[in-house]
HTML snippet that shows the backbone in 3Dmol.js (N, CA, C, O; Angstrom):
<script src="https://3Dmol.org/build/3Dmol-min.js"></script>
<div id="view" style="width:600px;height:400px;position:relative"></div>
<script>
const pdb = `
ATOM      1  N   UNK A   1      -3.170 -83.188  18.784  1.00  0.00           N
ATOM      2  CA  UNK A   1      -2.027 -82.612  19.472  1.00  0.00           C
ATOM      3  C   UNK A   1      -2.142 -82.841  20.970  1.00  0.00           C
ATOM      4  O   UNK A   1      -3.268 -82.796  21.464  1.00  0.00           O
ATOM      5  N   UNK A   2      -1.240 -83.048  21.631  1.00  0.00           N
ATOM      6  CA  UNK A   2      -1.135 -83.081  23.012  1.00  0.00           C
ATOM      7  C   UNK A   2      -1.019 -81.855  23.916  1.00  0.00           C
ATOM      8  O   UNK A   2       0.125 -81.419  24.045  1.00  0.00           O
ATOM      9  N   UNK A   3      -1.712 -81.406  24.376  1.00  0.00           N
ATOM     10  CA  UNK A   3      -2.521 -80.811  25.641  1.00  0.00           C
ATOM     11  C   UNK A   3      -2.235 -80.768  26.826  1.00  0.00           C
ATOM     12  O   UNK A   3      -2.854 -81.325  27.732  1.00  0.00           O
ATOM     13  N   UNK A   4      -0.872 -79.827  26.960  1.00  0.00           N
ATOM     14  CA  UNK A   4      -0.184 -80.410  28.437  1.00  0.00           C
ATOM     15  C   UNK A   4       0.119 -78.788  28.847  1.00  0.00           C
ATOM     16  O   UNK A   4       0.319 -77.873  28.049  1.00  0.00           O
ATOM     17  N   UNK A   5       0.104 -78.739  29.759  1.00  0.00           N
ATOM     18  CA  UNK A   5       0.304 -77.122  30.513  1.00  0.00           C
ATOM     19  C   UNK A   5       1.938 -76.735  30.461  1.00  0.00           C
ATOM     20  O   UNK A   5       2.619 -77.127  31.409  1.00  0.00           O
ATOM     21  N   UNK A   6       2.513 -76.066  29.509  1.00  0.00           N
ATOM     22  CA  UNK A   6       3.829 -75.712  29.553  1.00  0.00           C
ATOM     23  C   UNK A   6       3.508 -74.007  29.996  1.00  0.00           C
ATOM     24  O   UNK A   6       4.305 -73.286  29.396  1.00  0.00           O
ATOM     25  N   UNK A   7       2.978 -73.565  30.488  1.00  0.00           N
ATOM     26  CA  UNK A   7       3.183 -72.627  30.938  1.00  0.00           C
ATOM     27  C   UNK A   7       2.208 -71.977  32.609  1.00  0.00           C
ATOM     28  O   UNK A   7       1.348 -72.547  33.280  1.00  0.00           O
ATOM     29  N   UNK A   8       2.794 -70.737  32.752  1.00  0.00           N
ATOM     30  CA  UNK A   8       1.800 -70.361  34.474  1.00  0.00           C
ATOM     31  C   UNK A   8       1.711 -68.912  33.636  1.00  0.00           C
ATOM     32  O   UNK A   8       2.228 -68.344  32.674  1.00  0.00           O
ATOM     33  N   UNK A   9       0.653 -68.702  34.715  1.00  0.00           N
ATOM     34  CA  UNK A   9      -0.474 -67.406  34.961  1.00  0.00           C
ATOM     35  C   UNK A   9      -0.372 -67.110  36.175  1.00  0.00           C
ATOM     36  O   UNK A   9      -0.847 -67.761  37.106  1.00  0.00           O
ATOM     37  N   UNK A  10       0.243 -66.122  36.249  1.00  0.00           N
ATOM     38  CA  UNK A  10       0.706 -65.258  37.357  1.00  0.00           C
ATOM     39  C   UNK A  10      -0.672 -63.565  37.990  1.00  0.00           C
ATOM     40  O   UNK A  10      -0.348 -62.416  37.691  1.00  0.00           O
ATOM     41  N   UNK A  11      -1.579 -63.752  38.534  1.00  0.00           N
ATOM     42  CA  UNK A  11      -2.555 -62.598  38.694  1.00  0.00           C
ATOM     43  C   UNK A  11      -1.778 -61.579  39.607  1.00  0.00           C
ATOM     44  O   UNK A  11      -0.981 -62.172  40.334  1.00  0.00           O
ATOM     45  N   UNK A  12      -1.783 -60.392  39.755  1.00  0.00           N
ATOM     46  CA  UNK A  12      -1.510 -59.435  40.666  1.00  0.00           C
ATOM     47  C   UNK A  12      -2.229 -58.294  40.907  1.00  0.00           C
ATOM     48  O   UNK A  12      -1.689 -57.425  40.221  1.00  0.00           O
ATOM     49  N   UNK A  13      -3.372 -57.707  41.648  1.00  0.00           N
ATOM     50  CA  UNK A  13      -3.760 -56.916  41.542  1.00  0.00           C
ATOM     51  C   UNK A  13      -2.896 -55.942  42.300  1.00  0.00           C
ATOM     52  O   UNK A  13      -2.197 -56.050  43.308  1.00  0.00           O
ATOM     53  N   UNK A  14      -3.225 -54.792  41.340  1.00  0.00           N
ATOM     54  CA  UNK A  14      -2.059 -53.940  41.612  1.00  0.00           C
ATOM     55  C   UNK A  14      -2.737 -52.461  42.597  1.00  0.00           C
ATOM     56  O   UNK A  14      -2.138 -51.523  43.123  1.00  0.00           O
ATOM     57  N   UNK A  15      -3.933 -52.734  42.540  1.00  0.00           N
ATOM     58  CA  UNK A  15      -4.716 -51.337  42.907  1.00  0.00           C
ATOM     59  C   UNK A  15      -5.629 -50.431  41.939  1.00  0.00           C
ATOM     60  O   UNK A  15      -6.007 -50.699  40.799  1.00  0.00           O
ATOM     61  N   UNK A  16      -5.860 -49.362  42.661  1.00  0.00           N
ATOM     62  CA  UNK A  16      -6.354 -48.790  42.024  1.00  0.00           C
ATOM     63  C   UNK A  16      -7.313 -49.369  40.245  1.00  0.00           C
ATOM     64  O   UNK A  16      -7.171 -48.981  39.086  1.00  0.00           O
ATOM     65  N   UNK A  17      -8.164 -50.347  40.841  1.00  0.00           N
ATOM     66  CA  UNK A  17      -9.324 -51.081  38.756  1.00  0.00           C
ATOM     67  C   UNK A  17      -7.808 -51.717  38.525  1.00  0.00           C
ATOM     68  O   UNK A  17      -7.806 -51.711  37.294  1.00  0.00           O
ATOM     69  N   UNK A  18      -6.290 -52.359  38.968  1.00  0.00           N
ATOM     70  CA  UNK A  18      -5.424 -52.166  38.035  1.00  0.00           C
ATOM     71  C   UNK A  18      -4.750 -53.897  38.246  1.00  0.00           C
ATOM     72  O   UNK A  18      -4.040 -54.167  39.214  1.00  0.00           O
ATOM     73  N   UNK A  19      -4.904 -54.337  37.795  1.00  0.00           N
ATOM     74  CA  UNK A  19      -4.342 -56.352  37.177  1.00  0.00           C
ATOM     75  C   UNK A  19      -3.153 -56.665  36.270  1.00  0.00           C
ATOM     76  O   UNK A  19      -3.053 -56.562  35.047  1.00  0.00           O
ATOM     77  N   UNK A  20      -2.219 -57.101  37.254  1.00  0.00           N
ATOM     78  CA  UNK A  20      -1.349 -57.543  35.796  1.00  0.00           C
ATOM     79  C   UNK A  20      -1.243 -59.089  35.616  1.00  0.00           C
ATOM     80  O   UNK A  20      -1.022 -59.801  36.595  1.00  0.00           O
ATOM     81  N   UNK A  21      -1.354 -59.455  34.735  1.00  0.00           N
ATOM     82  CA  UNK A  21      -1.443 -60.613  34.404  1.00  0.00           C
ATOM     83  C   UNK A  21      -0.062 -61.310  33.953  1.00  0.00           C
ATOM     84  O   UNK A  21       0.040 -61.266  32.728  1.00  0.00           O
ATOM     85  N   UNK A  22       0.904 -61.867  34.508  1.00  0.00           N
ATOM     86  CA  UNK A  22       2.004 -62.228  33.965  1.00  0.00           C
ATOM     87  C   UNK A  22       1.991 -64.208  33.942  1.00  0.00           C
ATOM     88  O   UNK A  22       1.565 -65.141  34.622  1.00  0.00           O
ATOM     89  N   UNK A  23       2.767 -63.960  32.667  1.00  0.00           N
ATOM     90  CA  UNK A  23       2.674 -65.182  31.552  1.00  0.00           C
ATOM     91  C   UNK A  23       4.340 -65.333  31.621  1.00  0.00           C
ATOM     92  O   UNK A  23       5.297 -64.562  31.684  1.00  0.00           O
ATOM     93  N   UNK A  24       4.112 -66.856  31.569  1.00  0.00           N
ATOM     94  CA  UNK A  24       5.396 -67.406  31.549  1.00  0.00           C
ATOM     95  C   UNK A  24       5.081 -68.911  31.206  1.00  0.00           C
ATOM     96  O   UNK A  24       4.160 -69.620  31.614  1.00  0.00           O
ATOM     97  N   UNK A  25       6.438 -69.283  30.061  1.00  0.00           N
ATOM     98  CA  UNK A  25       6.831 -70.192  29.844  1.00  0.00           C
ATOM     99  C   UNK A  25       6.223 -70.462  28.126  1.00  0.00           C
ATOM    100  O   UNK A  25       6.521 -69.633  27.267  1.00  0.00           O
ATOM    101  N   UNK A  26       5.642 -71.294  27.884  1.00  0.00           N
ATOM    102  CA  UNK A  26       5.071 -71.960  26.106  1.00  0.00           C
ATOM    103  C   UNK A  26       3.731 -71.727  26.356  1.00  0.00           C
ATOM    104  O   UNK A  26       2.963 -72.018  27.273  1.00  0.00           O
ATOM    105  N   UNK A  27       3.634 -71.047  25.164  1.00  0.00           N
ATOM    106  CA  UNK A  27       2.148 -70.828  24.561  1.00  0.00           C
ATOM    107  C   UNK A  27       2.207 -71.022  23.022  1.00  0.00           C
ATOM    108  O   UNK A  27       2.755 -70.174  22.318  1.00  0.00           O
ATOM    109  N   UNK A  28       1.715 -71.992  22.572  1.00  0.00           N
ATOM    110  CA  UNK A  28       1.503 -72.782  21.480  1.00  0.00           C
ATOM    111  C   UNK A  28       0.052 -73.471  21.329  1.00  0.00           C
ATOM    112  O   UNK A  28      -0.713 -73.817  22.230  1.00  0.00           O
ATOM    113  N   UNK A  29      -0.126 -73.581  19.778  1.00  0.00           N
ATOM    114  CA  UNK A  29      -0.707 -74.690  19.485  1.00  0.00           C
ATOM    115  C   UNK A  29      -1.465 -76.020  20.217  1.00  0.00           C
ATOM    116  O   UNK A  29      -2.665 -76.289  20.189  1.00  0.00           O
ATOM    117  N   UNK A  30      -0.397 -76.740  20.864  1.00  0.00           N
ATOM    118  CA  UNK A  30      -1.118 -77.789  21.484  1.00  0.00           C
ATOM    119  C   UNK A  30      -1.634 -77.534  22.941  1.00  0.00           C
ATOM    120  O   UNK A  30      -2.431 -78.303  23.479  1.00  0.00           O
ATOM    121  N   UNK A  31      -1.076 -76.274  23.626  1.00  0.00           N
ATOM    122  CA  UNK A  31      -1.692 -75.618  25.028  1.00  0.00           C
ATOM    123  C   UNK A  31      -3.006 -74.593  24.625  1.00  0.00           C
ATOM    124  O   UNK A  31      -3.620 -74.268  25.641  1.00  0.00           O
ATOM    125  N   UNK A  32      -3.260 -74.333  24.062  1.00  0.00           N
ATOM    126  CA  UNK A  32      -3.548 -72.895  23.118  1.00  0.00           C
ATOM    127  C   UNK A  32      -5.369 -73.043  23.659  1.00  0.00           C
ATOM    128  O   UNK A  32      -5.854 -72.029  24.161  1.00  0.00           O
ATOM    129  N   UNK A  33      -5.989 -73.908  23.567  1.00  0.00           N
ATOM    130  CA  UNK A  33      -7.154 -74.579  24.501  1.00  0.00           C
ATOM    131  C   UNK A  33      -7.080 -74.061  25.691  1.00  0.00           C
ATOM    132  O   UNK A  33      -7.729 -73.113  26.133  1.00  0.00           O
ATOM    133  N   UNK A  34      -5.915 -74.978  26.449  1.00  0.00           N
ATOM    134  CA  UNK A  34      -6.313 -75.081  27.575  1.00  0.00           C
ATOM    135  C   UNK A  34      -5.953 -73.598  28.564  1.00  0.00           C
ATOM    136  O   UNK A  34      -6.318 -73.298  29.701  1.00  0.00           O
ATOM    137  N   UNK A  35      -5.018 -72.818  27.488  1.00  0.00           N
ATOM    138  CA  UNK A  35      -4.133 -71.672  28.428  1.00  0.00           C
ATOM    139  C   UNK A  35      -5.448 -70.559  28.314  1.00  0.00           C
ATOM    140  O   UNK A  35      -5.585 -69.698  29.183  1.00  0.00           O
ATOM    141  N   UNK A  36      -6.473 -70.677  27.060  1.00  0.00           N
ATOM    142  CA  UNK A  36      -7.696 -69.642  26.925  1.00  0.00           C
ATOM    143  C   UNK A  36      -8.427 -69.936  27.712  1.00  0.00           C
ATOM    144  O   UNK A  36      -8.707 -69.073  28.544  1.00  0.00           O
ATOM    145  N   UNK A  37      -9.018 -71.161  27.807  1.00  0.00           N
ATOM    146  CA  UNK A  37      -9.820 -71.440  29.484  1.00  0.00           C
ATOM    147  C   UNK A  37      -9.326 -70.706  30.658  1.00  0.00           C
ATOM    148  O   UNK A  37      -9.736 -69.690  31.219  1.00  0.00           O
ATOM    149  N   UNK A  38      -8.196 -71.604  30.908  1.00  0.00           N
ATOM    150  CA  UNK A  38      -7.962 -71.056  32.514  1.00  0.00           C
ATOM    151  C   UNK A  38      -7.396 -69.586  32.205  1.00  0.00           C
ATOM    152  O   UNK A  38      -7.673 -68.913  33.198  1.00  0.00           O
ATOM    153  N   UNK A  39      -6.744 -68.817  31.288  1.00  0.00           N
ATOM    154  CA  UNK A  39      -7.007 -67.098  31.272  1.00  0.00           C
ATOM    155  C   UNK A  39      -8.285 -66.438  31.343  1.00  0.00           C
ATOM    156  O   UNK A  39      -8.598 -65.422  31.963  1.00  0.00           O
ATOM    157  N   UNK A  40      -9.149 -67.387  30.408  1.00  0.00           N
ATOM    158  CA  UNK A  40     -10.347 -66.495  30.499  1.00  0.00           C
ATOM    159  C   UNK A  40     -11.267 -66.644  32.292  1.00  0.00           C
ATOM    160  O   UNK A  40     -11.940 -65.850  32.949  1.00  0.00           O
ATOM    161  N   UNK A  41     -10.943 -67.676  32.448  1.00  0.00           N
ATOM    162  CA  UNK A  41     -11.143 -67.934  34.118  1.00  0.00           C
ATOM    163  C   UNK A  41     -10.805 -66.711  34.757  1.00  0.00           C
ATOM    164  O   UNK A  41     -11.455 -65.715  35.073  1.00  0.00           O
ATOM    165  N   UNK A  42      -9.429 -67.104  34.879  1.00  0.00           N
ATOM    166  CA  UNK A  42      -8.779 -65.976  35.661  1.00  0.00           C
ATOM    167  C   UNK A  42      -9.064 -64.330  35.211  1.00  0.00           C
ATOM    168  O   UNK A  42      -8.535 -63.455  35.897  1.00  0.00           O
ATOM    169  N   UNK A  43      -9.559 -64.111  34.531  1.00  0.00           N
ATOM    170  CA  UNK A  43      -9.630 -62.824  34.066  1.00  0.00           C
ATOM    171  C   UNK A  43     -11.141 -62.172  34.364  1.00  0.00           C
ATOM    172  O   UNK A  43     -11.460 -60.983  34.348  1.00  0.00           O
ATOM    173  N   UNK A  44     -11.870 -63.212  34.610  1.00  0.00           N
ATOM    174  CA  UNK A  44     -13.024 -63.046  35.400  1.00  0.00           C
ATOM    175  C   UNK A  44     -13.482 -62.769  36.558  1.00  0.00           C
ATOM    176  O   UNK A  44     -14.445 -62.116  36.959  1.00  0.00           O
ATOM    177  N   UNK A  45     -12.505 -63.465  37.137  1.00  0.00           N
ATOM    178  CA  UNK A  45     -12.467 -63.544  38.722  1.00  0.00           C
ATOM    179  C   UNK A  45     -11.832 -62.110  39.328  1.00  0.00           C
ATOM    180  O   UNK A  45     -11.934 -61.834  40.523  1.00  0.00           O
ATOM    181  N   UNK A  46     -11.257 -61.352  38.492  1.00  0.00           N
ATOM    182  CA  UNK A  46     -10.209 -60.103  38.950  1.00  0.00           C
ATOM    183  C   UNK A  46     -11.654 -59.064  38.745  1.00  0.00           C
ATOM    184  O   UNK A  46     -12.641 -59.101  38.011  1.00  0.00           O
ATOM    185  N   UNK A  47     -11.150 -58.147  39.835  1.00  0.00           N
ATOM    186  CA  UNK A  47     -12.248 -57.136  39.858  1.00  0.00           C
ATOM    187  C   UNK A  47     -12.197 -56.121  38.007  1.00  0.00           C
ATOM    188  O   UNK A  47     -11.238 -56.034  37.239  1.00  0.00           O
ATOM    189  N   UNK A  48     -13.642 -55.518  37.849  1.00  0.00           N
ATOM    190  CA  UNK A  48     -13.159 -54.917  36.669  1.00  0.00           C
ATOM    191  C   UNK A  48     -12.370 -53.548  36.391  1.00  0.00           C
ATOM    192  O   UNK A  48     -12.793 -52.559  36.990  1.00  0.00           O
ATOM    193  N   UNK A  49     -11.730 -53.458  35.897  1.00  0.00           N
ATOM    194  CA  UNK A  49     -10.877 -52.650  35.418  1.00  0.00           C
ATOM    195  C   UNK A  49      -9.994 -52.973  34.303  1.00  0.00           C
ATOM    196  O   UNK A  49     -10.380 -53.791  33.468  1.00  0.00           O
ATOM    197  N   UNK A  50      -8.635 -52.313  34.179  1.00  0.00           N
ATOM    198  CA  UNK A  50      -7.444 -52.403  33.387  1.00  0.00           C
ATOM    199  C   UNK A  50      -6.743 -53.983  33.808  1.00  0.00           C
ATOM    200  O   UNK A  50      -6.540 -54.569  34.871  1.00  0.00           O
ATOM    201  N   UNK A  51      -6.517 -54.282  32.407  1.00  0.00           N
ATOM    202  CA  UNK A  51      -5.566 -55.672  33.095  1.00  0.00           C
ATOM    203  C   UNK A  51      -4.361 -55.448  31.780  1.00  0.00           C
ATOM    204  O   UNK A  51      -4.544 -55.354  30.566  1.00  0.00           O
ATOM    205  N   UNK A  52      -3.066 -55.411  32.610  1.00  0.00           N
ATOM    206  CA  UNK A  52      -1.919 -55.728  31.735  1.00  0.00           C
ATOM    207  C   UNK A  52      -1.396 -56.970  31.415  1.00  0.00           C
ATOM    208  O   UNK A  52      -1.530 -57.865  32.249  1.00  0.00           O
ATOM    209  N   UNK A  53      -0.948 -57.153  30.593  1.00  0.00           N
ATOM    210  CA  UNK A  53      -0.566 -58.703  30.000  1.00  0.00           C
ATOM    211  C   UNK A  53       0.708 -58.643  30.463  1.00  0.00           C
ATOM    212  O   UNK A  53       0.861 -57.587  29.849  1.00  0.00           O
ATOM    213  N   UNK A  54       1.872 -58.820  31.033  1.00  0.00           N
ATOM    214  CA  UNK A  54       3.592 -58.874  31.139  1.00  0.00           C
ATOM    215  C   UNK A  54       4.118 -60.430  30.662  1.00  0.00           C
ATOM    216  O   UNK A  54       4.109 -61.411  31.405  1.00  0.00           O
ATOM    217  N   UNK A  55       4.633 -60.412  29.077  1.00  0.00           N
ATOM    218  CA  UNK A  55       4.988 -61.617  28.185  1.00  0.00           C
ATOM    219  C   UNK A  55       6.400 -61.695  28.998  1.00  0.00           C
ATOM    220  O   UNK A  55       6.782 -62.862  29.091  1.00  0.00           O
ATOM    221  N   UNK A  56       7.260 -60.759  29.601  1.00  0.00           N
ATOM    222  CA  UNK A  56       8.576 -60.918  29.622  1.00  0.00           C
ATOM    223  C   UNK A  56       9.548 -61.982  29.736  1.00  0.00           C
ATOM    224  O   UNK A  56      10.739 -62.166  29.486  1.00  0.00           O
ATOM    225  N   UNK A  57       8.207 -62.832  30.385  1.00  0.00           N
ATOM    226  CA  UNK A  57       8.742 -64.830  30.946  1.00  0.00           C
ATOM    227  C   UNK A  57       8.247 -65.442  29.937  1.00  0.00           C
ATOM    228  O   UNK A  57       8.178 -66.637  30.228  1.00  0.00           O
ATOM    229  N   UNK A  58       7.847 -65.238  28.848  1.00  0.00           N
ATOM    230  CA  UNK A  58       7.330 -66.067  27.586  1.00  0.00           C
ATOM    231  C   UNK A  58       8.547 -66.723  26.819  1.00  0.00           C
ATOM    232  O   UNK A  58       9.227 -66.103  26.002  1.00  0.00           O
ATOM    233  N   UNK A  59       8.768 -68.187  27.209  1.00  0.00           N
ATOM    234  CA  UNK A  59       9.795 -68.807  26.280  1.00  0.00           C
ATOM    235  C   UNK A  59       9.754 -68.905  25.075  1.00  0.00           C
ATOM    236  O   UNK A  59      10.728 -68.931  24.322  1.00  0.00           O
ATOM    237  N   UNK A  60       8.276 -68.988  24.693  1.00  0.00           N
ATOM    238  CA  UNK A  60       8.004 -69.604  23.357  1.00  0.00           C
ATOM    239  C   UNK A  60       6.576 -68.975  23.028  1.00  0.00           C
ATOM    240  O   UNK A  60       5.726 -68.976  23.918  1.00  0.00           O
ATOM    241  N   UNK A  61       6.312 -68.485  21.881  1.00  0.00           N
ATOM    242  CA  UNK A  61       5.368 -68.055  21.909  1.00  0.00           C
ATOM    243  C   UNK A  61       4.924 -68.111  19.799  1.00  0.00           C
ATOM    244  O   UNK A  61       5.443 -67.414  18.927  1.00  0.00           O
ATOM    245  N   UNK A  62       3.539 -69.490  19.587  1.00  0.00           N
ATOM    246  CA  UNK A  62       3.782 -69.753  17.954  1.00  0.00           C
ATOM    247  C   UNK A  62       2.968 -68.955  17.812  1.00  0.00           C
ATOM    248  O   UNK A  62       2.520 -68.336  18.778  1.00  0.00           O
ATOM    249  N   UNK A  63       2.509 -68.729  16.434  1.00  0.00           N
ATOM    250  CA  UNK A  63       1.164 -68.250  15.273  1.00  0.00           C
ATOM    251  C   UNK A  63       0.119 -68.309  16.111  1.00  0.00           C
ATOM    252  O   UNK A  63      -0.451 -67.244  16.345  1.00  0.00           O
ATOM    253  N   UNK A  64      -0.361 -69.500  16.730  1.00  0.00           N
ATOM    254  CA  UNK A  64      -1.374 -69.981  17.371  1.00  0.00           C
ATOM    255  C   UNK A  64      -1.345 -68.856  18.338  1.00  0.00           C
ATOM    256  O   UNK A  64      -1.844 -67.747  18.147  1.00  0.00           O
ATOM    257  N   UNK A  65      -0.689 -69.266  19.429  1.00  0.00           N
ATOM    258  CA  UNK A  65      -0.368 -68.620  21.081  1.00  0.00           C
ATOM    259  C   UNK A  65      -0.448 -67.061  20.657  1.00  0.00           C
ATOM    260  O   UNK A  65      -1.080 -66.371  21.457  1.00  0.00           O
ATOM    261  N   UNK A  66       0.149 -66.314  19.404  1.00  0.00           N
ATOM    262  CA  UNK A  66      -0.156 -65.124  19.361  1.00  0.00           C
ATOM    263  C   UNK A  66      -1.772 -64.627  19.205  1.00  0.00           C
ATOM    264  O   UNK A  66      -2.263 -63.623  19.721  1.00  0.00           O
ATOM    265  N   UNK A  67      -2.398 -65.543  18.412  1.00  0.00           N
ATOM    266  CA  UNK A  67      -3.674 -65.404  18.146  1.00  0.00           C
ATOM    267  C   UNK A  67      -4.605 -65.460  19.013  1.00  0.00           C
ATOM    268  O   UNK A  67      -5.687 -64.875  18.983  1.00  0.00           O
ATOM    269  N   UNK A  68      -3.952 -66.588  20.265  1.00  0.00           N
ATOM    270  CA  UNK A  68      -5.203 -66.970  21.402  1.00  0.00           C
ATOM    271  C   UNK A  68      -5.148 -65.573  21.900  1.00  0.00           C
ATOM    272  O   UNK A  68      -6.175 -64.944  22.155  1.00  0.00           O
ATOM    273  N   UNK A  69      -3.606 -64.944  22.081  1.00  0.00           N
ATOM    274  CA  UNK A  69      -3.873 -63.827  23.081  1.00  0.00           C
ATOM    275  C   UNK A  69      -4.617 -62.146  22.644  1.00  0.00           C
ATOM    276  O   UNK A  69      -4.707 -61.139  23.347  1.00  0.00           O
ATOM    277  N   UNK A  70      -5.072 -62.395  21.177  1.00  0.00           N
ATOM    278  CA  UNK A  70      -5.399 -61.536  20.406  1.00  0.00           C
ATOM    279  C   UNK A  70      -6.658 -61.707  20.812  1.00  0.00           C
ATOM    280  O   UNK A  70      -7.156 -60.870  21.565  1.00  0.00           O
ATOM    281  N   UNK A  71      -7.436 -62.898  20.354  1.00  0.00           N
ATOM    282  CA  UNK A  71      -8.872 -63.435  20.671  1.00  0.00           C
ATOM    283  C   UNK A  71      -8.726 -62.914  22.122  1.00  0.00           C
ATOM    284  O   UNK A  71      -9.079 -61.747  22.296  1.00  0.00           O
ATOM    285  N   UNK A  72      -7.985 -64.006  23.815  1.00  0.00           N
ATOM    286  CA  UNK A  72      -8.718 -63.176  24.694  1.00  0.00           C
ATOM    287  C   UNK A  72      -8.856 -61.384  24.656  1.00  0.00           C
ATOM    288  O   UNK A  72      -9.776 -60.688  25.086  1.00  0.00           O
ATOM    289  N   UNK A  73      -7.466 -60.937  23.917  1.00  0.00           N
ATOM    290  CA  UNK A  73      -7.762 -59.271  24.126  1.00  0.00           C
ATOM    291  C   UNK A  73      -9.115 -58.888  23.264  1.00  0.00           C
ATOM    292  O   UNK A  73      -9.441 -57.702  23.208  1.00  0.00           O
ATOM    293  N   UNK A  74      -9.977 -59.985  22.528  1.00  0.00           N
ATOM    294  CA  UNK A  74     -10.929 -58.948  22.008  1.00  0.00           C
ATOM    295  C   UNK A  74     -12.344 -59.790  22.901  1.00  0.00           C
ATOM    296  O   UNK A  74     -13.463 -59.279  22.940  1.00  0.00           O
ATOM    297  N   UNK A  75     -12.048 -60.966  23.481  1.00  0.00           N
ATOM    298  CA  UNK A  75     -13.017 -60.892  24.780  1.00  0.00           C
ATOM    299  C   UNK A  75     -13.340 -60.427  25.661  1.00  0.00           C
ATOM    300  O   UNK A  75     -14.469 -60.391  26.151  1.00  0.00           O
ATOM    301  N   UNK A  76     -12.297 -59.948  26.041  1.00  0.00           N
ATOM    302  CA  UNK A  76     -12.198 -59.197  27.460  1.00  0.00           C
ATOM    303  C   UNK A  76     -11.691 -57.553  26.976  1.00  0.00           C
ATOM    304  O   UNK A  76     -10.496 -57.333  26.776  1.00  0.00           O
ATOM    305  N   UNK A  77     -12.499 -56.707  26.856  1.00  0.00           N
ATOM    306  CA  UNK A  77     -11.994 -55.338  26.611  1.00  0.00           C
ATOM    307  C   UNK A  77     -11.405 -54.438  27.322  1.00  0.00           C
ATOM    308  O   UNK A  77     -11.213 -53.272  26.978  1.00  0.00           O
ATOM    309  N   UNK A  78     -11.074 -54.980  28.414  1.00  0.00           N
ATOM    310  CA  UNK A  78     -10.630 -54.476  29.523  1.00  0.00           C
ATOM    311  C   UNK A  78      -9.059 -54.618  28.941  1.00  0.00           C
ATOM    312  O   UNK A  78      -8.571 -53.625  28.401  1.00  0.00           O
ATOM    313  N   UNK A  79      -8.555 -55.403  29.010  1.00  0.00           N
ATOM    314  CA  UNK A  79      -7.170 -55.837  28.866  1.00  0.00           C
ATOM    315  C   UNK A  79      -6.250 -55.325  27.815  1.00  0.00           C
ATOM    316  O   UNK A  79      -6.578 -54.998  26.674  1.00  0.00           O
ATOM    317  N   UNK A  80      -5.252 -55.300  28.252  1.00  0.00           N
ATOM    318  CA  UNK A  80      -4.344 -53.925  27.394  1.00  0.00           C
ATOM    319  C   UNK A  80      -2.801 -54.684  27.228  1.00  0.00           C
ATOM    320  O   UNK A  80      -2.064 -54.644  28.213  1.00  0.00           O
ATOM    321  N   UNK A  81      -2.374 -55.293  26.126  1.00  0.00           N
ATOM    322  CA  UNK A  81      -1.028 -55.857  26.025  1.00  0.00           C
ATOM    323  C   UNK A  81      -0.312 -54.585  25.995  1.00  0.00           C
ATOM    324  O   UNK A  81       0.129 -54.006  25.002  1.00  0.00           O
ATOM    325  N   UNK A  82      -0.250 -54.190  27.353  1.00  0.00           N
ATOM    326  CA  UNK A  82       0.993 -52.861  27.771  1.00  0.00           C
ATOM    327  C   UNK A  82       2.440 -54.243  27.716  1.00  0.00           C
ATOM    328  O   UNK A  82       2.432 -55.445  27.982  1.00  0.00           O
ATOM    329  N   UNK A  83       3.575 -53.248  27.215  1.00  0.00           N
ATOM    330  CA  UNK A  83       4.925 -53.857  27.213  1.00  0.00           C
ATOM    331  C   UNK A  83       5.243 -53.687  29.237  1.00  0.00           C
ATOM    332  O   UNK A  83       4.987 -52.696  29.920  1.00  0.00           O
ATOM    333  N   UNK A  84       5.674 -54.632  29.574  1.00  0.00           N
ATOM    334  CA  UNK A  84       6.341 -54.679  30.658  1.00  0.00           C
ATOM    335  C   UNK A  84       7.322 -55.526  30.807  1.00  0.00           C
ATOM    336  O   UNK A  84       7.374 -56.747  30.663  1.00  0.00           O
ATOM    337  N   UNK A  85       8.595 -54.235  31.311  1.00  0.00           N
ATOM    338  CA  UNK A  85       9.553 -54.884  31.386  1.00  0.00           C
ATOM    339  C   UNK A  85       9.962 -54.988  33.156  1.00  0.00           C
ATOM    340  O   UNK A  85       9.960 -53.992  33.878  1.00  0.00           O
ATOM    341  N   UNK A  86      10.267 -56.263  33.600  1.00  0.00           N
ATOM    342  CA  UNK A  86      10.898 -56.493  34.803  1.00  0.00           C
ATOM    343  C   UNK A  86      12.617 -56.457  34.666  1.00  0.00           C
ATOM    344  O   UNK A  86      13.216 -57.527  34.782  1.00  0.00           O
ATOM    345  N   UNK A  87      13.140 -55.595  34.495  1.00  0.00           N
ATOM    346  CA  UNK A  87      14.595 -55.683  35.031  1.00  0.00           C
ATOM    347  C   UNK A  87      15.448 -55.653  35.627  1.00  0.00           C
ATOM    348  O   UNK A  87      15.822 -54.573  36.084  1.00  0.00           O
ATOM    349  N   UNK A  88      16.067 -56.713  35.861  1.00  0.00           N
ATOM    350  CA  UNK A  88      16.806 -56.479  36.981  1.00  0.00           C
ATOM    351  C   UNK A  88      18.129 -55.207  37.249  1.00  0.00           C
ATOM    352  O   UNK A  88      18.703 -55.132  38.336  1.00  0.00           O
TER     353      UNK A  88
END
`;
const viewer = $3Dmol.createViewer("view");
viewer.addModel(pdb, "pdb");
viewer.setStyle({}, {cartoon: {color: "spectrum"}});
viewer.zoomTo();
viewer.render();
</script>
């Protein structure tokens, strides 16, 4: 499968131990590699505490892409797929 970055990783520390992590664009199968690397990167580098996941920019999201983000939530125990909604 081809291995091409259809999506961004957005970090924000918010304060107080508190990270949100916002995701946007395809998470699939053929990214599904490379989007667990550079998350698990990035999720390292943030001080420890709480980190929220915000899918709200997720175009596409397969079987796979649900699973990677299951696996990082059971790497990183910190991290909490809280629902966040940005509305305008």
């Amino acid at each position: 499968m081809d291995s091409h970055k259809t999506y961004n990783i957005h970090v924000r520390e918010e304060g107080g131990g508190k990270t949100l992590l916002s995701l946007s664009g395809r998470i699939e199968t053929g990214n599904l590699h490379l989007f667990l690397s550079e998350a698990d990167g990035l999720v390292h580098q943030v001080s420890p505490g709480s980190i929220r996941v915000d899918l709200s920019r997720v175009e596409y999201l397969d079987s796979a892409g649900a699973l990677g983000l299951l696996q990082l939530e059971d790497r990183r125990s910190q991290i909490h797929f809280s629902p966040v909604c940005q509305c305008d």
